[in-house]
Structures are given as C-alpha cells and as structure tokens.
N, C-alpha and C positions, 0 to 999 in steps of 0.2 A: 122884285126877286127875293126870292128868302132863302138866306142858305144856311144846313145844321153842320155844323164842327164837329163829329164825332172823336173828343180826343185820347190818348192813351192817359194814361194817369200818371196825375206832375203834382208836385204842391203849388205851381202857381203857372196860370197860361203866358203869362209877361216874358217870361224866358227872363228875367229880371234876377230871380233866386238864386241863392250861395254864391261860391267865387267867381265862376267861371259863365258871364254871358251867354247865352243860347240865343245865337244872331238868329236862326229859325225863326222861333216863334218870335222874338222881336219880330222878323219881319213880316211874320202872321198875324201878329198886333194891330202893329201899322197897317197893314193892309185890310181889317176887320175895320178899324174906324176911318178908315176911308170909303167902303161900304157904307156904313151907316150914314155919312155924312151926305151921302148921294142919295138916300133914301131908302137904300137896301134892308132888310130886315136877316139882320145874322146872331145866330146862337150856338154857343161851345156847351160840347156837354161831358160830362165826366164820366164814367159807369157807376165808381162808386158815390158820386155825386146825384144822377139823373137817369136811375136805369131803366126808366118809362122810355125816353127818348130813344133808348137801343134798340129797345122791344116795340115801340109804335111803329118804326119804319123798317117792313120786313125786307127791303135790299141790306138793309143795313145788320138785322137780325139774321139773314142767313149769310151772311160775308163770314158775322163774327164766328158763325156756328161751323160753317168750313174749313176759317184760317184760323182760327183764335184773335189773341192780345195783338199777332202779329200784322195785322190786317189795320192797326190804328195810326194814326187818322183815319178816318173816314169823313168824307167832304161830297154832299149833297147837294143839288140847287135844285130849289124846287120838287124836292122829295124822290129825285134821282140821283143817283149815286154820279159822281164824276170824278172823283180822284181816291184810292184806296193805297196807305201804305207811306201816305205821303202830300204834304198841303198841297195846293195848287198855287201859280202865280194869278196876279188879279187878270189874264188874259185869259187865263181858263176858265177863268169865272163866271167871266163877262161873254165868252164863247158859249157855256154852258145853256146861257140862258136862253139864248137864239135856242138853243136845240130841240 
C-alpha cells in the first residue's frame, strides 16, 4: 500500500516544535512508522516543499483548487484520496486499501 500525506504547512511534521506539543501529528508520526514498519510505503509532502506531488495527483489538485489551504491534510492510499481536512486513524487506512 502506498500512502501520500498531502500536509498544510508546519516547520516540522513531528508536532515536536515550539512549546506547546501537537498530540496530532505526534500521533500521525507514530502511526506513519508503524506503516512503514509493516512494509507500507508512506510519503508527507509539503506544498512549499514538494509542489510536483500536489500537482501529479489530480484528486488531490482539484480539492485544492475548490477548497484552497483549507482542504489540508489531504490523505491518499493508493492514489485515492480518503480522508480530506483531517489525518485518518490507522483503521482508515488499512480500510482504504481493501477499497
């Protein structure tokens, strides 16, 4: 399964940054290398980081062109979109890919 992390823009995905923890994306850390660990193939991408990756997958390109910024995350599997506006748990994920 390969899934693309379409994220808003952060200085860092860890939710680690400044004072105040961002239990989120810790918990979308954690659960990114628990994919990986199983063999999944997962990539975060940035806009102003990786703006190929926005534009290669047009579910993804025309979300942003409808909603805007407010449309991020966006969360893929398998080059379908399945979760918009907000991460998925690892159950959706894993539901995803049945689909």
């Amino acid at each position: 399964m390969k899934i693309d992390i379409f994220d808003p823009e952060m200085c860092c995905s860890t939710g680690l940054c400044g004072t105040s923890p961002d239990l989120e994306l810790i918990r979308v850390g954690e659960m990114v290398e628990k994919l990986k660990v199983d063999g999944h193939v997962v990539a975060r991408h940035m806009l102003s980081r990786d703006t190929v990756a926005f534009t290669a997958n047009s579910q993804v390109y025309e979300t942003m062109l409808k909603e805007g910024m407010k449309a991020l995350p966006i969360v893929a599997v398998n080059g379908v979109i399945c979760a918009v506006g907000r991460y998925p748990q690892l159950d959706e994920l894993l539901a995803a890919k049945e689909s």
